[in-house]
HTML snippet that shows the backbone in 3Dmol.js (N, CA, C, O; Angstrom):
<script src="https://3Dmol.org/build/3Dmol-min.js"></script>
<div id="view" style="width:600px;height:400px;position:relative"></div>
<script>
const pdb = `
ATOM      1  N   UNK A   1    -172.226  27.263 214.955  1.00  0.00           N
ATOM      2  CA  UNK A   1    -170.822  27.373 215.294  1.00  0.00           C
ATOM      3  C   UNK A   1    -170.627  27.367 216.796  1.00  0.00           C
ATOM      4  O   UNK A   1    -169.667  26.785 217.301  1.00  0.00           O
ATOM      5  N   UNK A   2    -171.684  28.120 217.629  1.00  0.00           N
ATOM      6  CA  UNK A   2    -171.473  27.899 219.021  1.00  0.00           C
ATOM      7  C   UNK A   2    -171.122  26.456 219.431  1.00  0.00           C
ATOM      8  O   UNK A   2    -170.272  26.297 220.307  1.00  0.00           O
ATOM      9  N   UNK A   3    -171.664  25.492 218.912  1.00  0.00           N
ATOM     10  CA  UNK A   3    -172.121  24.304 219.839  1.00  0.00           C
ATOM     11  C   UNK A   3    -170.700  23.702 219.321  1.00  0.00           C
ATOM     12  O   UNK A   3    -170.248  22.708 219.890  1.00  0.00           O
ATOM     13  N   UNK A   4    -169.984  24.314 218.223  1.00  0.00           N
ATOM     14  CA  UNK A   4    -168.430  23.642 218.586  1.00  0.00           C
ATOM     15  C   UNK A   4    -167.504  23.841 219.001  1.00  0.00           C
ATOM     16  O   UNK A   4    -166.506  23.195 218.682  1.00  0.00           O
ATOM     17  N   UNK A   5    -167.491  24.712 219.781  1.00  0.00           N
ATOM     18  CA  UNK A   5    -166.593  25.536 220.789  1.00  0.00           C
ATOM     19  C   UNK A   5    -166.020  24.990 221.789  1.00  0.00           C
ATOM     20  O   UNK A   5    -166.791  24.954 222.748  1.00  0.00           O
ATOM     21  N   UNK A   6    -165.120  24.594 221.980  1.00  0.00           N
ATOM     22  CA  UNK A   6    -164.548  24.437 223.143  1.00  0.00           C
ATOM     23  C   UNK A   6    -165.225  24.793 224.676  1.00  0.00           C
ATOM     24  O   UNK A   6    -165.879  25.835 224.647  1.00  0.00           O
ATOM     25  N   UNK A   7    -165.183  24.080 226.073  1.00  0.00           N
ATOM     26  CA  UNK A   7    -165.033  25.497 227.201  1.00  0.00           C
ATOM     27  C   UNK A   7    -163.469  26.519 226.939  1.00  0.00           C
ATOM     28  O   UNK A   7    -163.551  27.746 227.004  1.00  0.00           O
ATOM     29  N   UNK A   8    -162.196  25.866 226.666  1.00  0.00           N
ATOM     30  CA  UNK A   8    -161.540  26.335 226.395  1.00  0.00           C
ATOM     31  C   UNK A   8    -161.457  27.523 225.785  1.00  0.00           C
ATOM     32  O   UNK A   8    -160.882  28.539 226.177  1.00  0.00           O
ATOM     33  N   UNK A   9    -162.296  27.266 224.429  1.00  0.00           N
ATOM     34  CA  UNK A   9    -162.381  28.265 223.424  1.00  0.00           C
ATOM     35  C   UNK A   9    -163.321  29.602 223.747  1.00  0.00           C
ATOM     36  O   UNK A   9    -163.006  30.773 223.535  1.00  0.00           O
ATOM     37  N   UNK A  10    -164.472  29.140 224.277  1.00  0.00           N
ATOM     38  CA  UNK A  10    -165.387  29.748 224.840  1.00  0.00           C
ATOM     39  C   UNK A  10    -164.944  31.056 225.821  1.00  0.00           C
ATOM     40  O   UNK A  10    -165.415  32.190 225.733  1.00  0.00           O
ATOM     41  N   UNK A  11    -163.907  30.595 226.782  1.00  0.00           N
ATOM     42  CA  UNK A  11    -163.115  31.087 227.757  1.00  0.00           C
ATOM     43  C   UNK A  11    -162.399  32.283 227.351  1.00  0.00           C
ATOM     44  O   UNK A  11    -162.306  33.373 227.916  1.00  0.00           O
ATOM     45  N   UNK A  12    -161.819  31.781 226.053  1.00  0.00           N
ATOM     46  CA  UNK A  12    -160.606  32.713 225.354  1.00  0.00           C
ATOM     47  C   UNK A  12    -161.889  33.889 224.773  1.00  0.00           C
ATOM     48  O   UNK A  12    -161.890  35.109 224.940  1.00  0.00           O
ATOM     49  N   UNK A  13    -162.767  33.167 224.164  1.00  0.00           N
ATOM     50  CA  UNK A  13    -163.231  34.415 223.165  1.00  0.00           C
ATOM     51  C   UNK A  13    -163.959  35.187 224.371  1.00  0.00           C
ATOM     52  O   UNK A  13    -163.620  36.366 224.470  1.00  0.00           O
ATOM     53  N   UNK A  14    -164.427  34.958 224.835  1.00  0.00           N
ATOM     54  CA  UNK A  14    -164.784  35.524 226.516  1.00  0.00           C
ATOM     55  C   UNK A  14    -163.841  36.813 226.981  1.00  0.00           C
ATOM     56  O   UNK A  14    -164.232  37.913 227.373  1.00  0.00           O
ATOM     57  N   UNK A  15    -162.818  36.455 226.858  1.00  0.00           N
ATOM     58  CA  UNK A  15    -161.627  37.118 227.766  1.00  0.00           C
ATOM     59  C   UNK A  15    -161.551  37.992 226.549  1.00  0.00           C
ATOM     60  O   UNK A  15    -161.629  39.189 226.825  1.00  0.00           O
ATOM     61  N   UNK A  16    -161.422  37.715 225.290  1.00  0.00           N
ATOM     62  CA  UNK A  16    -160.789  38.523 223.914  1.00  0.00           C
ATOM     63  C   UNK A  16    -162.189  39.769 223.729  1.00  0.00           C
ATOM     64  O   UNK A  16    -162.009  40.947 223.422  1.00  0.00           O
ATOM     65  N   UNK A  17    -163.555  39.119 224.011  1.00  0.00           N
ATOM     66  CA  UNK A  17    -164.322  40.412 224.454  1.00  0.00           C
ATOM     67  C   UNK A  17    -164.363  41.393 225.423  1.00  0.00           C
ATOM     68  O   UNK A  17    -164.647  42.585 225.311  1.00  0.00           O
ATOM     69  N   UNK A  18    -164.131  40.921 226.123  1.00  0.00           N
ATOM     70  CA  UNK A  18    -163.911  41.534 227.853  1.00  0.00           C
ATOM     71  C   UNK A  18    -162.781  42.671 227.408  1.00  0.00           C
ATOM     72  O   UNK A  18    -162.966  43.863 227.656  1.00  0.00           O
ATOM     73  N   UNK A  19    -161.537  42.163 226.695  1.00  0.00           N
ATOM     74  CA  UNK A  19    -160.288  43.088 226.236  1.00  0.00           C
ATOM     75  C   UNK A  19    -160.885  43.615 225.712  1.00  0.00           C
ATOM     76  O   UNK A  19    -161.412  44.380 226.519  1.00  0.00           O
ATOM     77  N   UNK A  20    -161.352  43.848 224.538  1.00  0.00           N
ATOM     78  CA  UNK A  20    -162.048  44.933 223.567  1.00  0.00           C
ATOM     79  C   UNK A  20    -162.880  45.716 223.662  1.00  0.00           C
ATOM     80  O   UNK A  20    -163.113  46.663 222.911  1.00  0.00           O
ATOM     81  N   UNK A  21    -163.454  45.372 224.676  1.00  0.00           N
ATOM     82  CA  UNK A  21    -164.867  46.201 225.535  1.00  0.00           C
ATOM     83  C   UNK A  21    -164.610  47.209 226.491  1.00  0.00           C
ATOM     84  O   UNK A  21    -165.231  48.263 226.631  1.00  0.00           O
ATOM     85  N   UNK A  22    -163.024  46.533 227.549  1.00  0.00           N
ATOM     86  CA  UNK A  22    -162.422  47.161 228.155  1.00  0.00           C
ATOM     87  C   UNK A  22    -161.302  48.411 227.512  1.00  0.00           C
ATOM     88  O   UNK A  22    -160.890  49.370 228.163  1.00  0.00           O
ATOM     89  N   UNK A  23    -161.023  48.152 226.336  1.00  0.00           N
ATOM     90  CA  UNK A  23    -160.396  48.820 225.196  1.00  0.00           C
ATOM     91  C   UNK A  23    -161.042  50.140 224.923  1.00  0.00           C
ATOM     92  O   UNK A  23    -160.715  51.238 225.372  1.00  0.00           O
ATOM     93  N   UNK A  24    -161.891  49.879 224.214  1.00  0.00           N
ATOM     94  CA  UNK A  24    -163.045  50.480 223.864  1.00  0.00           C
ATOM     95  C   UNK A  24    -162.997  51.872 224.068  1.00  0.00           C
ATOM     96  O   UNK A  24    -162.786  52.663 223.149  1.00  0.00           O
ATOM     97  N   UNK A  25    -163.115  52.079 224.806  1.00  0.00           N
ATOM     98  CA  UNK A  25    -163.335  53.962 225.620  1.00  0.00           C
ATOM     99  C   UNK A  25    -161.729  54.962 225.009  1.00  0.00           C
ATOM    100  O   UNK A  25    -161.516  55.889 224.228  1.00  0.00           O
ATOM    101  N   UNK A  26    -160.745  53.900 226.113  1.00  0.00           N
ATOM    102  CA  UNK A  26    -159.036  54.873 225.521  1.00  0.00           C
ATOM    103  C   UNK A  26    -159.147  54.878 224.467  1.00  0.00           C
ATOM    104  O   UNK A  26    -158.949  55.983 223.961  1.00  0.00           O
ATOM    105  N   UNK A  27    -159.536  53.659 223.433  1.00  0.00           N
ATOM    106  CA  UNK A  27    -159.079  53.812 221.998  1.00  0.00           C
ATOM    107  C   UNK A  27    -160.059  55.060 221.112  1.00  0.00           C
ATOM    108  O   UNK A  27    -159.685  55.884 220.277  1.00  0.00           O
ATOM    109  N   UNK A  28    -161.295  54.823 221.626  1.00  0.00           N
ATOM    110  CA  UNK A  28    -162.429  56.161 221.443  1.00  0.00           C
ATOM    111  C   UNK A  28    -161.277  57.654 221.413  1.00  0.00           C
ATOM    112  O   UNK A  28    -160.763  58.401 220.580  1.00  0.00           O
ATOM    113  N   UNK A  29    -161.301  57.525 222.387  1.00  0.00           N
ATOM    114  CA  UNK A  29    -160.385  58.658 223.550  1.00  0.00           C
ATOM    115  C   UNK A  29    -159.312  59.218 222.332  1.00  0.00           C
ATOM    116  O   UNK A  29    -159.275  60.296 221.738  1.00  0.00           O
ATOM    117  N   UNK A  30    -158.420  57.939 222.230  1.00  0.00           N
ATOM    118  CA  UNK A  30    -157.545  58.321 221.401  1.00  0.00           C
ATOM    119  C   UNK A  30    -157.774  59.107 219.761  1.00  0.00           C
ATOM    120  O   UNK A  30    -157.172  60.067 219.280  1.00  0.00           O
ATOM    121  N   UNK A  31    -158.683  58.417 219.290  1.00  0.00           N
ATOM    122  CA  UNK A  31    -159.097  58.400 218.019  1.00  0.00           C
ATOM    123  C   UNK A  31    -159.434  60.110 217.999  1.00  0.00           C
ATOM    124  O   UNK A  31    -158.701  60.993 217.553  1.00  0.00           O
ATOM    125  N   UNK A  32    -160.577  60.235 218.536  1.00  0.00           N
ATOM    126  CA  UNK A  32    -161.049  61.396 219.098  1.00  0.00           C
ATOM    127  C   UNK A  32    -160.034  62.767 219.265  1.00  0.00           C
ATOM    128  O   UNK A  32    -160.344  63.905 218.913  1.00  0.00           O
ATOM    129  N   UNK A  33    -158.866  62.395 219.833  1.00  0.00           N
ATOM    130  CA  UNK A  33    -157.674  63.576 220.008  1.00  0.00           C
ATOM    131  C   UNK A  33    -157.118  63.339 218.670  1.00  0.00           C
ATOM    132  O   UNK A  33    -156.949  64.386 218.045  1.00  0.00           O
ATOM    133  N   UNK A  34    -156.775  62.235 218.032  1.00  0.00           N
ATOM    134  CA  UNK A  34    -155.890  62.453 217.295  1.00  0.00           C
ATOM    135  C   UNK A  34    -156.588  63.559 215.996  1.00  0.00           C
ATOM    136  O   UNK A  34    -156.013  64.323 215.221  1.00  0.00           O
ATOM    137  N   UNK A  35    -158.463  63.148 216.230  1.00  0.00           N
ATOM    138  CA  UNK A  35    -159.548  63.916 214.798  1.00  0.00           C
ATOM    139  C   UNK A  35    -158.978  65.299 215.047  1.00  0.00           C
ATOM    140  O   UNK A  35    -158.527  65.956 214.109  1.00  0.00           O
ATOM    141  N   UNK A  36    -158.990  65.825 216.479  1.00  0.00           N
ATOM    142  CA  UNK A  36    -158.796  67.205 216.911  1.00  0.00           C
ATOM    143  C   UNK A  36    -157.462  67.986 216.437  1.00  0.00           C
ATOM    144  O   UNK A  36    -157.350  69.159 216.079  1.00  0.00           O
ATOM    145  N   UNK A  37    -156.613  67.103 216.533  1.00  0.00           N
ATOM    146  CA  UNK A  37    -155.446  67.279 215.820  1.00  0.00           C
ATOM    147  C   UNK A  37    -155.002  67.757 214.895  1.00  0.00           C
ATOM    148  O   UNK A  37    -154.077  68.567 214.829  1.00  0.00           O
ATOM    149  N   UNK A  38    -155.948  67.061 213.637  1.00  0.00           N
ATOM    150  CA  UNK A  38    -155.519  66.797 212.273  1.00  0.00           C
ATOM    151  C   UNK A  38    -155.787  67.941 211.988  1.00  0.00           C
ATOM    152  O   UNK A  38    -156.821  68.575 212.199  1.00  0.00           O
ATOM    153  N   UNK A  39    -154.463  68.354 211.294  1.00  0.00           N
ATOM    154  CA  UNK A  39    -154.348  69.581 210.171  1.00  0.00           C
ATOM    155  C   UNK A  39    -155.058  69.530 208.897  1.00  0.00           C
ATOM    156  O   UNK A  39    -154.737  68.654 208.094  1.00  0.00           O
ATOM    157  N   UNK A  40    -155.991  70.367 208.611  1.00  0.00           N
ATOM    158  CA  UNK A  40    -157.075  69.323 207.633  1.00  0.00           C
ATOM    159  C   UNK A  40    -156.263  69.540 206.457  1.00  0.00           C
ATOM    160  O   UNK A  40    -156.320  68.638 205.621  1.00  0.00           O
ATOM    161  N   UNK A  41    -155.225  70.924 206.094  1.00  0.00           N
ATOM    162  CA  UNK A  41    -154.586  71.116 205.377  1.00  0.00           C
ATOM    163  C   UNK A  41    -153.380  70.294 204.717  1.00  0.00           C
ATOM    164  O   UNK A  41    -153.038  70.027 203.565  1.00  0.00           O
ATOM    165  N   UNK A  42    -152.947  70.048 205.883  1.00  0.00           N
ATOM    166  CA  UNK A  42    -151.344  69.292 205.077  1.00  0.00           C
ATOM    167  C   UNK A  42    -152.098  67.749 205.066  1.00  0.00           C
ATOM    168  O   UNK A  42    -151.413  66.851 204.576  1.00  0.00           O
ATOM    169  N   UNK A  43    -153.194  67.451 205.474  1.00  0.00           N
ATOM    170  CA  UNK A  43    -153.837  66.404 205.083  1.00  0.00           C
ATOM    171  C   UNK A  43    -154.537  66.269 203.590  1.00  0.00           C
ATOM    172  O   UNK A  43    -154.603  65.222 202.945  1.00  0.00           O
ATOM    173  N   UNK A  44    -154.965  67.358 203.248  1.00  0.00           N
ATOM    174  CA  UNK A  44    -155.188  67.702 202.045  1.00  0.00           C
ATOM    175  C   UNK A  44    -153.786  67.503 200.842  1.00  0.00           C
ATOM    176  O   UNK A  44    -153.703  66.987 199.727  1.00  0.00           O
ATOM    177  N   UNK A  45    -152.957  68.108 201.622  1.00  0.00           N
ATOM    178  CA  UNK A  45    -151.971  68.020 200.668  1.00  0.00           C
ATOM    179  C   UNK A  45    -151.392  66.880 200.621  1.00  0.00           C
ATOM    180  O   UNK A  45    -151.037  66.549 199.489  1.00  0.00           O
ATOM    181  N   UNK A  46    -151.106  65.953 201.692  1.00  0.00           N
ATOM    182  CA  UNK A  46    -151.007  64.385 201.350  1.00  0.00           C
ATOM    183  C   UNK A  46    -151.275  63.555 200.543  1.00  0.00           C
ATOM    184  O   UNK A  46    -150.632  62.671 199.978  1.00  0.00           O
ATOM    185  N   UNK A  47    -152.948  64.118 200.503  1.00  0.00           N
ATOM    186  CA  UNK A  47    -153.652  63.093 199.793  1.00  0.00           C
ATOM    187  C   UNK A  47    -153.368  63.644 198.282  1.00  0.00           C
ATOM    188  O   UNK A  47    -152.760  62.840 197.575  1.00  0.00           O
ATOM    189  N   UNK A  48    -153.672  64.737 197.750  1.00  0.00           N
ATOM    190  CA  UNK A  48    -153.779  64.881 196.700  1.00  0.00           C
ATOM    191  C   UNK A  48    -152.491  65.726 196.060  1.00  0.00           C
ATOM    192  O   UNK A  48    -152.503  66.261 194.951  1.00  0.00           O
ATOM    193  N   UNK A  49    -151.212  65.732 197.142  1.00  0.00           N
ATOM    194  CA  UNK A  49    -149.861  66.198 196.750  1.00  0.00           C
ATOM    195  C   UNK A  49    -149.922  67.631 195.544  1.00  0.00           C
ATOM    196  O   UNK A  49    -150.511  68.696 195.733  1.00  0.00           O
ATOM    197  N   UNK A  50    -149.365  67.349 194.692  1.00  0.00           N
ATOM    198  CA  UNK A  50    -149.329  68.520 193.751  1.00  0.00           C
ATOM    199  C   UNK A  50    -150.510  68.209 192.406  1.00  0.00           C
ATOM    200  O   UNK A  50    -150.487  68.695 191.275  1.00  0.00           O
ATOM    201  N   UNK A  51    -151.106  67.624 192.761  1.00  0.00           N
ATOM    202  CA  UNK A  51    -152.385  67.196 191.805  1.00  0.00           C
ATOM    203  C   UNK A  51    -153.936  68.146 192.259  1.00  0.00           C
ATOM    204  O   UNK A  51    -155.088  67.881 191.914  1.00  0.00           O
ATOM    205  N   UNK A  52    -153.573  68.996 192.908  1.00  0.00           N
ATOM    206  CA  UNK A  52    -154.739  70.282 193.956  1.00  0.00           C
ATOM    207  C   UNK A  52    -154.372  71.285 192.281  1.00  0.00           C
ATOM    208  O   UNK A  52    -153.213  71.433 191.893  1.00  0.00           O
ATOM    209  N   UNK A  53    -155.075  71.616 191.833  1.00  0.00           N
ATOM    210  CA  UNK A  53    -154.921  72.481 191.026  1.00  0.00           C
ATOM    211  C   UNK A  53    -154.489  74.015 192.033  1.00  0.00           C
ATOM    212  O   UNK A  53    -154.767  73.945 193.231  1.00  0.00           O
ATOM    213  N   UNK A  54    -153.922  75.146 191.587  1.00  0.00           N
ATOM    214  CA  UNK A  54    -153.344  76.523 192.163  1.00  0.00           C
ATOM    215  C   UNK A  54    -154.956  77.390 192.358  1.00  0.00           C
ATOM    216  O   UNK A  54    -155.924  77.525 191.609  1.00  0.00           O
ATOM    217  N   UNK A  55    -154.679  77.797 193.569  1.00  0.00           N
ATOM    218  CA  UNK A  55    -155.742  78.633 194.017  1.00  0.00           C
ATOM    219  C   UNK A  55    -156.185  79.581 193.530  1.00  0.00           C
ATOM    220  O   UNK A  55    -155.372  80.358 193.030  1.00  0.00           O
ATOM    221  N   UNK A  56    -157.546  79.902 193.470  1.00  0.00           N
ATOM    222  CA  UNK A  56    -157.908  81.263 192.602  1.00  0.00           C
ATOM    223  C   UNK A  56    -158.115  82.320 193.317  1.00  0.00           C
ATOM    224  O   UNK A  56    -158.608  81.334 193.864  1.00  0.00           O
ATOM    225  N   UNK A  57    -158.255  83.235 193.865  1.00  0.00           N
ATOM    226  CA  UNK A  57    -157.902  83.731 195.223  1.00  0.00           C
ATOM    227  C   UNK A  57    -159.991  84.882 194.514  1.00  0.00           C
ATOM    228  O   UNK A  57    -160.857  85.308 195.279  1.00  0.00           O
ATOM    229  N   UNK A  58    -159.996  84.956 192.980  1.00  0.00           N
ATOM    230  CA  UNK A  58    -160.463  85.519 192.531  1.00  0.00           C
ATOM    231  C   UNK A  58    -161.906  85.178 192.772  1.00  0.00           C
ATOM    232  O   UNK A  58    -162.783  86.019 192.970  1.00  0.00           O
ATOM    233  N   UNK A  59    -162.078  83.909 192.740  1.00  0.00           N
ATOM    234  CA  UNK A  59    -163.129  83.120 192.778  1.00  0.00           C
ATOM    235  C   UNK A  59    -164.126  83.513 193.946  1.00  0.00           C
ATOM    236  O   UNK A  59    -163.814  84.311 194.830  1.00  0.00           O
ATOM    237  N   UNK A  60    -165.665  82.720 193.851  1.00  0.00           N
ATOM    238  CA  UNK A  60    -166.465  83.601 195.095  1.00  0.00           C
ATOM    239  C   UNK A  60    -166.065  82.462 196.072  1.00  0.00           C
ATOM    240  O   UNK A  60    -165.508  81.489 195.564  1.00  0.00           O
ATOM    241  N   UNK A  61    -166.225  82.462 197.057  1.00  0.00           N
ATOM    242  CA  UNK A  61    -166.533  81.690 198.517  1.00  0.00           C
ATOM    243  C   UNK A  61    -167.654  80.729 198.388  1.00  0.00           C
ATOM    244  O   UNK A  61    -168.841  81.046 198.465  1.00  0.00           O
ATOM    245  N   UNK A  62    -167.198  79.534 198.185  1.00  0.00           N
ATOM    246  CA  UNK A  62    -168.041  78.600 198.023  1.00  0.00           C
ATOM    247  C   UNK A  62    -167.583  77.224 198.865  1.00  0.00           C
ATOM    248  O   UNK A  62    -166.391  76.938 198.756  1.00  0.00           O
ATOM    249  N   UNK A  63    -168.393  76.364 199.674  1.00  0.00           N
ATOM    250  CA  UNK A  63    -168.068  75.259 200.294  1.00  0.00           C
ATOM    251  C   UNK A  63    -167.164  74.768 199.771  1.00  0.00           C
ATOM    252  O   UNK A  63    -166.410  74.576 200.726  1.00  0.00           O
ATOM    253  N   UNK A  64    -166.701  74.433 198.966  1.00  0.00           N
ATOM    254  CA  UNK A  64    -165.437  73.771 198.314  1.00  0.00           C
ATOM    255  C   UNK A  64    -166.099  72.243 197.743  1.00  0.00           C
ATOM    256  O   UNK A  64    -165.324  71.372 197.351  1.00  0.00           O
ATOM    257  N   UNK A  65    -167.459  72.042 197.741  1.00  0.00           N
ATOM    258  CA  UNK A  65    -167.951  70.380 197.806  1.00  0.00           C
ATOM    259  C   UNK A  65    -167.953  70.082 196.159  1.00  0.00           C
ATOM    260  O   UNK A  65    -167.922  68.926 195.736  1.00  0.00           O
ATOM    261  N   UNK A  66    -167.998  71.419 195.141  1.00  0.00           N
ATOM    262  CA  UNK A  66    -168.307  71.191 193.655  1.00  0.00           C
ATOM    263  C   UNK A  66    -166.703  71.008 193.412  1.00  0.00           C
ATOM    264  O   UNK A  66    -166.587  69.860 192.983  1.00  0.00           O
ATOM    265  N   UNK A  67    -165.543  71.551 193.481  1.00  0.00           N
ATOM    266  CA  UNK A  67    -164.616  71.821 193.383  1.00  0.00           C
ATOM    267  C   UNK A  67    -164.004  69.937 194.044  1.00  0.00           C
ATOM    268  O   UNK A  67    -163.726  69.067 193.218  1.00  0.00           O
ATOM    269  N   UNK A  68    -163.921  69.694 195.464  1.00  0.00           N
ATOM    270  CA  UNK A  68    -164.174  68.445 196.081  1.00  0.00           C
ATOM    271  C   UNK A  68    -164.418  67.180 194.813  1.00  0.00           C
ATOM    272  O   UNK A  68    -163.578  66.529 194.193  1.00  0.00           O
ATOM    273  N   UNK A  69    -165.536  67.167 194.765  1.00  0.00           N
ATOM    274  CA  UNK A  69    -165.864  66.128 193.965  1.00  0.00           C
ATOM    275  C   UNK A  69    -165.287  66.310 192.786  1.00  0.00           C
ATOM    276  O   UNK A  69    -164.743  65.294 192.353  1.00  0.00           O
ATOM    277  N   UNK A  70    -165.239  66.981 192.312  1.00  0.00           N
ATOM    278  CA  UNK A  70    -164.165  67.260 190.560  1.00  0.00           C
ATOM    279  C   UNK A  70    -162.862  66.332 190.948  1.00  0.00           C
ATOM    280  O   UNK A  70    -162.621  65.375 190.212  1.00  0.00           O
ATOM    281  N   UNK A  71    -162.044  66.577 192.046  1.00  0.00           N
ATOM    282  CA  UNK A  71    -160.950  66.019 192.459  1.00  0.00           C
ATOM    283  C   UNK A  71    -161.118  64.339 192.892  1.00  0.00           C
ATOM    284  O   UNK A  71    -160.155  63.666 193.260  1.00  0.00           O
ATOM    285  N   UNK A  72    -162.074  63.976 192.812  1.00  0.00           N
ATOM    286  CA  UNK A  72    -162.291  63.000 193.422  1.00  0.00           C
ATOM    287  C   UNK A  72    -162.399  62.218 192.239  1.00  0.00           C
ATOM    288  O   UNK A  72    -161.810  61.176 191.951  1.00  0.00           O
ATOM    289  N   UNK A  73    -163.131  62.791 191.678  1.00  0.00           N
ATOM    290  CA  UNK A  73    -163.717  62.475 189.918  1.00  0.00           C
ATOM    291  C   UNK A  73    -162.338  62.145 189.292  1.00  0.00           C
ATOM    292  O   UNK A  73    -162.364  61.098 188.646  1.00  0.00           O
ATOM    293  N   UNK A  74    -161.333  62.674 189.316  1.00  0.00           N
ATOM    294  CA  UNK A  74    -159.573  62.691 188.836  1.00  0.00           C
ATOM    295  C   UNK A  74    -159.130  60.943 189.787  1.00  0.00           C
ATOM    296  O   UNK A  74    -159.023  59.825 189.284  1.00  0.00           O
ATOM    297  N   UNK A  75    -159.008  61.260 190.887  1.00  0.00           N
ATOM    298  CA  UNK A  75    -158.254  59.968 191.382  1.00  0.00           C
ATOM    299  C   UNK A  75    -159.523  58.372 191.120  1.00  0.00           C
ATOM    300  O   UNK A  75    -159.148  57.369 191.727  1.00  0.00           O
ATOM    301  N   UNK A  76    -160.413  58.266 190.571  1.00  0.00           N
ATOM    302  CA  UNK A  76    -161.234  57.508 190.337  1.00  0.00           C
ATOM    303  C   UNK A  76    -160.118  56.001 189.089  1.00  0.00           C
ATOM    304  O   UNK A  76    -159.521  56.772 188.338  1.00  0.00           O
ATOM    305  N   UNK A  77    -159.969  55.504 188.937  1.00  0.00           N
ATOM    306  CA  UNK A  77    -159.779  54.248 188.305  1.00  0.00           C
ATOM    307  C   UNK A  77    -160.641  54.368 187.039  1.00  0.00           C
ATOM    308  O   UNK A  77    -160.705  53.430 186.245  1.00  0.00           O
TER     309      UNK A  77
END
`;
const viewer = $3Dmol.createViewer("view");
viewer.addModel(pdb, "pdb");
viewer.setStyle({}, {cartoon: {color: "spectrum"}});
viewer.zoomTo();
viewer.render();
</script>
């Protein structure tokens, strides 16, 4: 595919790396603040709205990863 390239073309995809490379870091940057951000909670509730079964307050303290995958197991196709 190289050898049918334009100089033209060559030029552009040149410049279209150079942008993306130069990109690169702010968009990092950005991504990065926005992770810091995120409410992991009302993100939770986004995703899985009123389909979170009601909390057991009773239950022991456990990672949440058995509980996790059960829910995951539900939105599956």
């Amino acid at each position: 595919m190289a050898a049918s390239l334009t100089p033209e073309m060559r030029e552009q995809l040149r410049r279209h790396i150079d942008t993306w490379r130069a990109a690169g870091p702010a968009l990092e940057e950005i991504r990065l603040r926005e992770l810091r951000a995120l409410d992991t909670c009302e993100a939770v509730r986004q995703i899985f709205g009123s389909f979170l079964p009601p909390a057991n307050p009773g239950r022991n303290a456990t990672s949440g990863l058995v509980e996790q995958q059960a829910l995951f197991a539900r939105l599956r196709p």
